[in-house]
C-alpha positions as CSV (number, residue, x, y, z in Angstrom):
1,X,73.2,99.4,0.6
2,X,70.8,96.9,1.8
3,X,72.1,93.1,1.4
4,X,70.7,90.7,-1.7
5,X,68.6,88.3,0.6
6,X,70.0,85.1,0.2
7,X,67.3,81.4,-0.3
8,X,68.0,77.7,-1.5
9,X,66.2,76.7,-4.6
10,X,66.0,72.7,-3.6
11,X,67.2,71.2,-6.7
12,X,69.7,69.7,-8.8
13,X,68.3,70.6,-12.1
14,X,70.8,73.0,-13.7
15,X,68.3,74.1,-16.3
16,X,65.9,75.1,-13.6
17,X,68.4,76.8,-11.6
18,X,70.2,79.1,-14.7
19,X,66.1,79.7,-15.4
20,X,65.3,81.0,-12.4
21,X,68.5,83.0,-11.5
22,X,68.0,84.4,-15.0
23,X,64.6,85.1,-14.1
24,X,65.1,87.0,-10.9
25,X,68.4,88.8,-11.9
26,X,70.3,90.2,-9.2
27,X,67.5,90.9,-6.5
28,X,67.8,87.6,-5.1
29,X,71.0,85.5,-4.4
30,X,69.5,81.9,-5.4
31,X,71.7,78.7,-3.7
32,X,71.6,75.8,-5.3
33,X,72.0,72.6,-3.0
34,X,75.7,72.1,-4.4
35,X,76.2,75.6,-2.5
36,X,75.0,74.7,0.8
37,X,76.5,71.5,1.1
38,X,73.7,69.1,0.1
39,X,74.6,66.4,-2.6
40,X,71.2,64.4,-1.7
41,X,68.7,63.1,-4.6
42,X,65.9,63.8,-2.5
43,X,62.9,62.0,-3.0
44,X,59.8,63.0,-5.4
45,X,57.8,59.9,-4.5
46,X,54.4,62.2,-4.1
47,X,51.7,62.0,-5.9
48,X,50.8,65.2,-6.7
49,X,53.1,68.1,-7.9
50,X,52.4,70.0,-4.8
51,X,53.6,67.3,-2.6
52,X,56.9,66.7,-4.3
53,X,58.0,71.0,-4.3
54,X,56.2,71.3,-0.4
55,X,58.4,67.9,0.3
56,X,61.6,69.2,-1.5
57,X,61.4,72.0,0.9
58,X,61.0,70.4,4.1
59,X,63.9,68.2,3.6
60,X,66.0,71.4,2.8
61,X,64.6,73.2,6.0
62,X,64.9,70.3,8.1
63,X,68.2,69.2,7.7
64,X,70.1,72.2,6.2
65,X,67.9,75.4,8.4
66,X,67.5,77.2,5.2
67,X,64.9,79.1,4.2
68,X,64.3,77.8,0.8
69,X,62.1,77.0,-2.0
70,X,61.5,73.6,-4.1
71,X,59.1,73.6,-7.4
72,X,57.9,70.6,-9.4
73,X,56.8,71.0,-13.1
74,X,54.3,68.5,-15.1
75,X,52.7,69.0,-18.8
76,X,49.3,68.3,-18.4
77,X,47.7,66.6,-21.9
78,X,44.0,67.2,-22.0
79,X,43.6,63.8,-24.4
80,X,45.6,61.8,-22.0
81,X,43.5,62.9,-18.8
82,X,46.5,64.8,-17.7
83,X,48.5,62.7,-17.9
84,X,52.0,62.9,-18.0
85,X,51.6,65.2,-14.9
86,X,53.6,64.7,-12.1
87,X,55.4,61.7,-13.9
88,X,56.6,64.1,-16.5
89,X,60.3,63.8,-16.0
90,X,60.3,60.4,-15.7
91,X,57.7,59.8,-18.3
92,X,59.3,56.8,-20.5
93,X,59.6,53.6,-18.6
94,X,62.9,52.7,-17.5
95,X,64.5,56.4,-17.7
96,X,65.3,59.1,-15.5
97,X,64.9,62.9,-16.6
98,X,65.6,61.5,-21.0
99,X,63.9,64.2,-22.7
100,X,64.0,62.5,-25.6
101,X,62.5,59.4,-24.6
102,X,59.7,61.0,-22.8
103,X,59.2,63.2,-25.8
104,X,59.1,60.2,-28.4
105,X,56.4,58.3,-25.5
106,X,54.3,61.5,-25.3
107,X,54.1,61.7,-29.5
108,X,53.6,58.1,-29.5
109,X,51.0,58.1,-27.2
110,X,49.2,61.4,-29.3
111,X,49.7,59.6,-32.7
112,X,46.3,61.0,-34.6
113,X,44.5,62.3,-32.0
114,X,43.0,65.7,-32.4
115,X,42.8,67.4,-29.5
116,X,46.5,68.4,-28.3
117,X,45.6,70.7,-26.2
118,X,48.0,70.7,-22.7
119,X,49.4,73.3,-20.3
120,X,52.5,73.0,-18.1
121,X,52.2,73.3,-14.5
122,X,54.7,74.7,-11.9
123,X,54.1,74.6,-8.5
124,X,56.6,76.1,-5.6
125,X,56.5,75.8,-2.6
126,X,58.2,78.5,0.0
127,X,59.2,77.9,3.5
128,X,60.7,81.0,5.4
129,X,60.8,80.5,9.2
130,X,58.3,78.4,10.1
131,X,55.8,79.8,7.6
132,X,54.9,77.8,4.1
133,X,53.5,79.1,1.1
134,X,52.7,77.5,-2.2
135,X,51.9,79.2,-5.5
136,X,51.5,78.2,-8.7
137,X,52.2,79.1,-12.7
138,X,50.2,78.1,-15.7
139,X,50.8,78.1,-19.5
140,X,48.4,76.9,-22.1
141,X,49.2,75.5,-25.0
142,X,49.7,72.7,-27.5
143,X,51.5,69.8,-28.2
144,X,53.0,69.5,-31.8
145,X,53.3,66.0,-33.8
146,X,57.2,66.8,-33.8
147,X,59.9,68.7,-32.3
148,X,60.5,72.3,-33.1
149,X,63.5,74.2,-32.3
150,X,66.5,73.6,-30.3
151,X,67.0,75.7,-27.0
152,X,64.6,74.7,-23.7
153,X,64.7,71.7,-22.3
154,X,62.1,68.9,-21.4
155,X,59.3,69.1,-23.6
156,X,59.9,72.2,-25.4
157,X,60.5,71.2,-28.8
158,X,57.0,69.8,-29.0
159,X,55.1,72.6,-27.0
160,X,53.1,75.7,-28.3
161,X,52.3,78.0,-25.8
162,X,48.8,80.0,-27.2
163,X,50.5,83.4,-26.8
164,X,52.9,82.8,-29.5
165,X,53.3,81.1,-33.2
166,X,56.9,79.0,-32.1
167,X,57.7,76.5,-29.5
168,X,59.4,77.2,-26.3
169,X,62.5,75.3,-27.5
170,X,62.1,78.2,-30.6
171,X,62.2,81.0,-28.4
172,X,65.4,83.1,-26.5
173,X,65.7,82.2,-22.7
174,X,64.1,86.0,-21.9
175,X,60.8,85.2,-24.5
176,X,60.2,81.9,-22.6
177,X,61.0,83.4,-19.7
178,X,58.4,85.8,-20.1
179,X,55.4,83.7,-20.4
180,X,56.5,80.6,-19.0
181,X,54.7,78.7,-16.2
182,X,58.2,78.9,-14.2
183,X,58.4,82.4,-15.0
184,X,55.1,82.8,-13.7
185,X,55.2,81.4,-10.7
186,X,58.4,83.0,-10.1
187,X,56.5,86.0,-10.3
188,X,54.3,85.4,-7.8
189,X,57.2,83.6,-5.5
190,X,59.1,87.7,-5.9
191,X,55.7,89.2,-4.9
192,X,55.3,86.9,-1.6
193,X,59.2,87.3,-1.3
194,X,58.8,91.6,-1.7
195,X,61.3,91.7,-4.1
């Protein structure tokens, strides 16, 4: 029997990591950087969410030898010029990854406007050998005027994707999972990976 082919997932986000090991199931053995060693913060100072996942993974492959993969994840508010973007996890000044603060800034900031539409945006970016790749998931949706639900994490108490009548923090792991930018560009990642 053929071995499970083994890759890093660059980040310290245990959410992520349980989403996307739930995602691909047992046809790929995803590391987190706890397993190989690397107890690093590293930087997100791009400015684009393509930069910070391509930069994620160039630190991994550069000082570990992995081949790995790093993603970065922004909601992107139509009313707000797209904003919060690639600032999403550190949306409410003075915090670092408080959902709740960045939640009670973005419904703050969306107080009576009309137009919530907003999609969230995952990019990863892959580096096997000496080869990068970068793909890229999309969901479409809304953004409510209060939180619904209590699974998810983030933003998904106040975020309606258009294929579906509840919130992602409403819905079991597998139904986000199913439609969820991550999931989607997971999707793609599995295809590039032939798995």
């Amino acid at each position: 029997m053929a071995e499970t082919k083994k890759i890093v997932f660059a980040t310290n986000n245990a959410h992520k990591l349980e989403e996307i090991r739930r995602i691909v199931g047992d046809s790929l053995a995803v590391l987190s950087l706890s397993d190989i060693g690397c107890n690093v913060d590293i930087p997100e100072n791009e400015d684009t969410l393509e930069g910070n996942a391509m930069a994620k993974a160039r630190y991994v492959k550069e000082h570990y030898g992995y081949d790995c993969f790093a993603d970065d994840t922004g909601l992107e508010v139509e009313a707000l010029g797209g904003a919060p973007g690639v600032h999403s996890a550190r949306y409410a000044p003075g915090t670092s990854h408080d959902s709740q603060a960045n939640m009670a800034r973005l419904l703050q900031e969306m107080k009576g406007e009309e137009n919530r539409r907003a999609r969230f945006r995952t990019v990863i970016a892959l580096i096997q050998g000496s080869e990068e790749t970068m793909v890229e998931g999309i969901v479409e949706g809304d953004i409510l005027t209060e939180q619904q639900g209590e699974s998810g994490f983030g933003y998904d108490p106040i975020f309606r994707p258009i294929e579906s009548d509840l919130t992602f923090a409403q819905m079991s792991a597998d139904e986000k999972n199913l439609i969820s930018h991550r999931g989607r560009a997971t999707a793609k990642l599995l295809k590039i990976l032939k798995i």
